[in-house]
NUDO-736021 format. One line per 2 residues: for each residue z, x, y of N, C-alpha, C. Coordinates in pm, 1 decimal. Each point is the difference from the previous one (the first is absolute). Layout:
Z,X,Y,Z,X,Y,Z,X,Y; ...;
end
This chain:
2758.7,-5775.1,2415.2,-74.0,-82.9,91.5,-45.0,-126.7,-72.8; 33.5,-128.2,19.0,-72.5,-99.1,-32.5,-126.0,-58.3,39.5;
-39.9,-32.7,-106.7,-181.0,-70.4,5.7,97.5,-175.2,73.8; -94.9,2.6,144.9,-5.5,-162.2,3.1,-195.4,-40.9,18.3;
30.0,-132.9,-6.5,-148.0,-62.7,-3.8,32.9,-128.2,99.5; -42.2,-19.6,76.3,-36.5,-139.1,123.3,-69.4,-91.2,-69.0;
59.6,-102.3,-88.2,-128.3,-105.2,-9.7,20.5,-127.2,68.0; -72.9,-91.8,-46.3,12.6,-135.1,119.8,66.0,-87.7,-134.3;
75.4,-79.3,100.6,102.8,-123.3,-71.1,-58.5,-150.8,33.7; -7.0,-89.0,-34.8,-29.7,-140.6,19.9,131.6,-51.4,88.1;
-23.0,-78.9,88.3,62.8,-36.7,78.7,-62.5,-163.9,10.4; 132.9,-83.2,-61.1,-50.4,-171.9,17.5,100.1,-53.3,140.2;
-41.0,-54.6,107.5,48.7,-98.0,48.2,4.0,-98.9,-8.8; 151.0,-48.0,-14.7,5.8,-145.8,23.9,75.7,-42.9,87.7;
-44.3,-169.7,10.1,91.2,-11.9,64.2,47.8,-146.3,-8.3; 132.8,-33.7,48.4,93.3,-88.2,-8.6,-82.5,-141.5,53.6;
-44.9,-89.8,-22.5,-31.4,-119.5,69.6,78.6,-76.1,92.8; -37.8,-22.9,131.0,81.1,-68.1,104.7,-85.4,-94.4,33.4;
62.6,-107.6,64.1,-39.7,-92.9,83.9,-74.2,55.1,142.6; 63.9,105.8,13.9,-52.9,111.1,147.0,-159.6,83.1,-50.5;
16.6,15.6,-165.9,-100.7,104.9,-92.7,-125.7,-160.5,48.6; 26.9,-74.4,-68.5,-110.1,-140.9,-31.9,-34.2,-9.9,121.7;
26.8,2.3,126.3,-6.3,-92.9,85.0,-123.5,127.7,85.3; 51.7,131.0,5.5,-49.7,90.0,38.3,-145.7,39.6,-58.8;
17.3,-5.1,-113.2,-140.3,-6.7,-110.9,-81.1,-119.2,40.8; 51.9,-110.1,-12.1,-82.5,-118.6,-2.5,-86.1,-3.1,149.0;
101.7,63.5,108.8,-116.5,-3.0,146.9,-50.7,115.0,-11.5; -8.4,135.7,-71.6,-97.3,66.3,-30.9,-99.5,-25.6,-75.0;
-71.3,-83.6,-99.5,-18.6,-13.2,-83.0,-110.7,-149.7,76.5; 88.9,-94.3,116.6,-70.6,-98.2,20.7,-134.1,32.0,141.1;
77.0,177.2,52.5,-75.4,13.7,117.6,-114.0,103.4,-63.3; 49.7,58.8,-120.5,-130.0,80.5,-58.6,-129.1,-132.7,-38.7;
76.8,-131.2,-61.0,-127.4,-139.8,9.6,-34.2,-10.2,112.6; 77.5,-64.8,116.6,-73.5,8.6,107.4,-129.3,131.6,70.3;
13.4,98.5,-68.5,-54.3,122.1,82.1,-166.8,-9.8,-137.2; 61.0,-32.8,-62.5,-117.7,-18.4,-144.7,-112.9,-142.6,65.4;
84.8,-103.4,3.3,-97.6,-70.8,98.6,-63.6,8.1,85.9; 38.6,47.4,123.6,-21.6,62.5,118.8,-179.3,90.1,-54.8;
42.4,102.5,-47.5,-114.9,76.1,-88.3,-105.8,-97.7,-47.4; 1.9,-102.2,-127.3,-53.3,-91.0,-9.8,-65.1,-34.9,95.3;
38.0,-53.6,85.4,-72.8,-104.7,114.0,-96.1,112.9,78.4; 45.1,152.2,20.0,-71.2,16.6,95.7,-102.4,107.5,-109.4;
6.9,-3.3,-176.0,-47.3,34.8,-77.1,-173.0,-134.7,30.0; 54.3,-53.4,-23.5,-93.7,-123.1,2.4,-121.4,-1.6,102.0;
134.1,2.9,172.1,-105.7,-7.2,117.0,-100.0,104.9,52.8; 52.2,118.6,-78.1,-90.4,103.1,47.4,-68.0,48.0,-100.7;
-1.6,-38.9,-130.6,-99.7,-40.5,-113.0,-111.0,-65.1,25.5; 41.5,-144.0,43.9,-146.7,-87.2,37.5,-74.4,28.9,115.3;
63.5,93.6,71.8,-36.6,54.8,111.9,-104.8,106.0,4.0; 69.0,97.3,-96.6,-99.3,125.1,-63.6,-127.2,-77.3,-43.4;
74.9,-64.6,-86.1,-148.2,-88.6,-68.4,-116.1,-30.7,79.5; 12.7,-45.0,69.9,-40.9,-75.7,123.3,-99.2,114.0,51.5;
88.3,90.9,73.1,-58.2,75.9,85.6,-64.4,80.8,-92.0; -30.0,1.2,-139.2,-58.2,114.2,-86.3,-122.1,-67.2,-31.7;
29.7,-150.7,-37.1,-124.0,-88.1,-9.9,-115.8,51.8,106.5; 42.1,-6.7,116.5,-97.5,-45.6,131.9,-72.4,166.0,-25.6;
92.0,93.3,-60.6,-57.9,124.2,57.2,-144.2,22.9,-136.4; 66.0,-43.2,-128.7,-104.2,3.5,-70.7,-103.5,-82.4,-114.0;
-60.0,18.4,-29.9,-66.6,-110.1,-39.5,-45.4,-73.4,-89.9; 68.8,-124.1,-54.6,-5.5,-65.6,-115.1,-88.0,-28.3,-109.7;
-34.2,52.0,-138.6,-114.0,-31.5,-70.3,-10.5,-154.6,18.9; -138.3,-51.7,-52.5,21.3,-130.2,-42.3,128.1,-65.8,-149.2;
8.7,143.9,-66.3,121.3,-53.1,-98.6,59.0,-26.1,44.0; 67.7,48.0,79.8,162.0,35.7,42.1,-18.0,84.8,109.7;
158.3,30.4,42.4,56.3,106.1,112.5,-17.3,123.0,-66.8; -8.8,79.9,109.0,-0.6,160.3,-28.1,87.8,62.6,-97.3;
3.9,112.3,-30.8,55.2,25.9,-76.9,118.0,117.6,66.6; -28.5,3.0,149.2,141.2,14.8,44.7,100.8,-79.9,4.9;
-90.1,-130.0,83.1,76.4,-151.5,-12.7,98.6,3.4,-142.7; -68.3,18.1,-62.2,118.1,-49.1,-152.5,84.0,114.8,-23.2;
-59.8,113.3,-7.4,136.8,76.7,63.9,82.0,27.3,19.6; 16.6,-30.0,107.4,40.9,-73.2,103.1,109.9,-83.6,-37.9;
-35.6,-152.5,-47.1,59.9,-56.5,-50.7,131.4,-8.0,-114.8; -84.5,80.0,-76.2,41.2,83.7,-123.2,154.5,83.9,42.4;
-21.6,56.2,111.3,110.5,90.7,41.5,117.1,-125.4,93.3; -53.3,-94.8,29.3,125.2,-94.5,102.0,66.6,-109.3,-152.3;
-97.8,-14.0,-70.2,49.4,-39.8,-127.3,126.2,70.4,-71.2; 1.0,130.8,-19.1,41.3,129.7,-47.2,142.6,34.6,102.9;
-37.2,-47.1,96.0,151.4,2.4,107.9,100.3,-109.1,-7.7; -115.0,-133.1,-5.4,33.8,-107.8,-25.7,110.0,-11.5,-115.2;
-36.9,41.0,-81.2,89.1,9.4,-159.9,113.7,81.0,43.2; -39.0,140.1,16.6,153.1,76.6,7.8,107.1,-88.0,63.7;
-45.9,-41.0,151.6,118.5,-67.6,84.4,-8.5,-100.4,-99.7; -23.2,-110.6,-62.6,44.4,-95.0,-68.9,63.0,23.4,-95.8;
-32.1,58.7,-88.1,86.5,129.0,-68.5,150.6,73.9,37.3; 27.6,41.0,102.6,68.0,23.3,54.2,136.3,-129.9,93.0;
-113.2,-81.7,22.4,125.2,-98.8,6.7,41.0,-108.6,-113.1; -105.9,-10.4,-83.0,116.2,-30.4,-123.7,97.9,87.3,-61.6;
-22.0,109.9,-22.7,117.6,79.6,-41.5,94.5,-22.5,137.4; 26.6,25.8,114.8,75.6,-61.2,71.3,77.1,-104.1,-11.9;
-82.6,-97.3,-45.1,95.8,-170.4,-9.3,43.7,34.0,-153.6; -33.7,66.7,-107.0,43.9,19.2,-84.8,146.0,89.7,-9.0;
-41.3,30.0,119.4,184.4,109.2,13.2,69.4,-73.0,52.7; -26.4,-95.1,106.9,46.7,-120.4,33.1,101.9,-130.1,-55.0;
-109.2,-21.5,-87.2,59.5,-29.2,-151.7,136.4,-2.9,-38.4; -37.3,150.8,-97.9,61.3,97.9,-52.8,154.4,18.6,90.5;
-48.2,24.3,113.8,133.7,-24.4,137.0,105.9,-96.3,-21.5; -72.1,-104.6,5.4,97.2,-66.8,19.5,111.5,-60.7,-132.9;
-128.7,4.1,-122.4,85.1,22.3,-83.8,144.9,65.3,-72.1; -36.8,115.7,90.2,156.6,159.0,-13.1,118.7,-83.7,14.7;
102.9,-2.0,-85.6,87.8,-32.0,48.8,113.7,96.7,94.7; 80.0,-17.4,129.7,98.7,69.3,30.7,118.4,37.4,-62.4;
-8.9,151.8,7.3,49.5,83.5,-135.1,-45.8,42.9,-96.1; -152.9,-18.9,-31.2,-88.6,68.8,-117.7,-27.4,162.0,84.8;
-30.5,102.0,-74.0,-38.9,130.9,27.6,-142.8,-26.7,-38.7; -96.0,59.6,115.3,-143.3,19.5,-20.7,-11.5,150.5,28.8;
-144.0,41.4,-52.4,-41.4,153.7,16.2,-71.1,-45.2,125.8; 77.5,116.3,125.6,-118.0,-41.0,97.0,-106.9,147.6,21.3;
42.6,69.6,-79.6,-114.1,124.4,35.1,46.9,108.0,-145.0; -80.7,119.2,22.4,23.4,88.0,-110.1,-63.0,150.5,64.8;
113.0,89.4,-69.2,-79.8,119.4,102.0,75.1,123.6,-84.8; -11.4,91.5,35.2,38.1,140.8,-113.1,128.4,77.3,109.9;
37.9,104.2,-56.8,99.5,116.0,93.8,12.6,75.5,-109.8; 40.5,125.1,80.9,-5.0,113.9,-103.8,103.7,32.1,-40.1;
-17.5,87.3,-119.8,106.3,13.8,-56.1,-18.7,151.8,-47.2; 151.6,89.6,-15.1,-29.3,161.2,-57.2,49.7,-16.2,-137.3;
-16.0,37.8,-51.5,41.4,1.2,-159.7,-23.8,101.3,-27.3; 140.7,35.2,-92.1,25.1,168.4,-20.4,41.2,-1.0,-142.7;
0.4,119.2,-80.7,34.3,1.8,-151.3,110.7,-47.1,-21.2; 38.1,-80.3,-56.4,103.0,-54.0,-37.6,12.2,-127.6,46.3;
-67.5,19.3,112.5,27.9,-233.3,44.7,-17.7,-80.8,-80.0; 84.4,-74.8,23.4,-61.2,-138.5,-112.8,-132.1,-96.9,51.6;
-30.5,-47.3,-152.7,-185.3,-68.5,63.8,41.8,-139.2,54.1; 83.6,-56.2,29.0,34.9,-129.4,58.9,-5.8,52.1,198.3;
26.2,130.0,38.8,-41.4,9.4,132.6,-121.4,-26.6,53.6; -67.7,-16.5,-124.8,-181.8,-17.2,53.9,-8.7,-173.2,-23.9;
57.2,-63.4,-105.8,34.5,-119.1,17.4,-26.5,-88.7,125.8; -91.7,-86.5,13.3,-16.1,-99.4,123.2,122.9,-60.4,38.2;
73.0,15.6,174.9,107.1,-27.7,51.0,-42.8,-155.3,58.7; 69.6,-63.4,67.8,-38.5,-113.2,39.5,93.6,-0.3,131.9;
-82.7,-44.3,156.9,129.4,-16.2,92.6,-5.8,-174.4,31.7; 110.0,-35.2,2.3,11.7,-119.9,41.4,59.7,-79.5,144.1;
-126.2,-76.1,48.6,25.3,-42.1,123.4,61.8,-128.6,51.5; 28.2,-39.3,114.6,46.6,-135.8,22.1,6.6,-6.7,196.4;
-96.2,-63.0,-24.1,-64.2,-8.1,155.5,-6.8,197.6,91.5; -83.9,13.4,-121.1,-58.5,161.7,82.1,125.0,74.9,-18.8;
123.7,-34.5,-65.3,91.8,134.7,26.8,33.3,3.6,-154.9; 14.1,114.3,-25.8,-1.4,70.3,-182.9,173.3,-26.1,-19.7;
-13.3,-116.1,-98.9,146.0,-43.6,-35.8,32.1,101.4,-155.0; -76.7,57.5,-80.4,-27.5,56.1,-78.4,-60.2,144.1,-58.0;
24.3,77.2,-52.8,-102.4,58.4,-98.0,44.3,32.1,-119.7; -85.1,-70.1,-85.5,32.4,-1.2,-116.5,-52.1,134.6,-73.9;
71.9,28.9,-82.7,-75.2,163.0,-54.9,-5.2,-13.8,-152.4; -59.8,64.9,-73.6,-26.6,-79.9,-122.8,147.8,90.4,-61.6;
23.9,-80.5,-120.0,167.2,86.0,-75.4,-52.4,10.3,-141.2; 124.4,130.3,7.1,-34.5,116.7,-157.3,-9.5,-167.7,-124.3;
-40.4,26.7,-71.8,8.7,-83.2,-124.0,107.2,42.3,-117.6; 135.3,-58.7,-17.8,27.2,139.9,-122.4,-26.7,-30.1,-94.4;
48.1,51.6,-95.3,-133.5,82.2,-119.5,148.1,-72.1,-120.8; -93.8,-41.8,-111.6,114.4,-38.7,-59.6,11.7,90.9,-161.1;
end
């Protein structure tokens, strides 16, 4: 009876760069900005709004605003950043986009699959495989090869 063992393998995708890859990325990429703005603006209007309506409800030292008020603030500040945050790394992939040339291979994801390994297999089956894409259909898989031994 043989001993097997299930372990997990690295799995890289890539994939082939197209004019169809860029073009597809770039209006994903420009409507995730648009949707980041969108947020922004209504980050803003219902910020000064809260504000507003939090002011009236409570009541200001002579220092300063309450100390919900700031808060308050503190937290639309704190949102404020992430989404800004978030859409520079955006225009930074943007960038990065348009730079790719057609025909470079990029990693577009990374993920595991299993594997049985039994006495005697060789350790290159556990070896990270790579599948390779070109507009969503797998033109490839590369599998890693024996090394020989000199």
């Amino acid at each position: 009876m043989s001993e097997t063992l299930t372990l997990r393998r690295q799995v890289v995708i890539k994939t082939i760069v197209t004019e169809a890859f860029k073009q597809q990325n770039t209006a994903q990429i420009q409507a995730t900005l648009q949707n980041l703005d969108l947020q922004l603006q209504q980050l803003e209007f219902q910020g000064k709004r809260a504000i507003a309506d939090l002011e009236k409800r409570t009541i200001a030292t002579p220092s300063g605003p309450s100390q919900q008020v700031l808060e308050l603030r503190a937290q639309i500040d704190q949102d404020r950043s992430q989404l800004v945050n978030a859409k520079n790394e955006m225009l930074q992939r943007l960038q990065m986009l348009s730079q790719i040339e057609v025909g470079n291979e990029v990693i577009e994801a990374q993920t595991e699959t299993l594997v049985d390994v039994a006495i005697g297999d060789h350790i290159v089956k556990l070896l990270p495989i790579e599948l390779v894409t070109k507009d969503g259909v797998v033109v490839e898989i590369r599998k890693p090869q024996l090394v020989a031994q000199a």
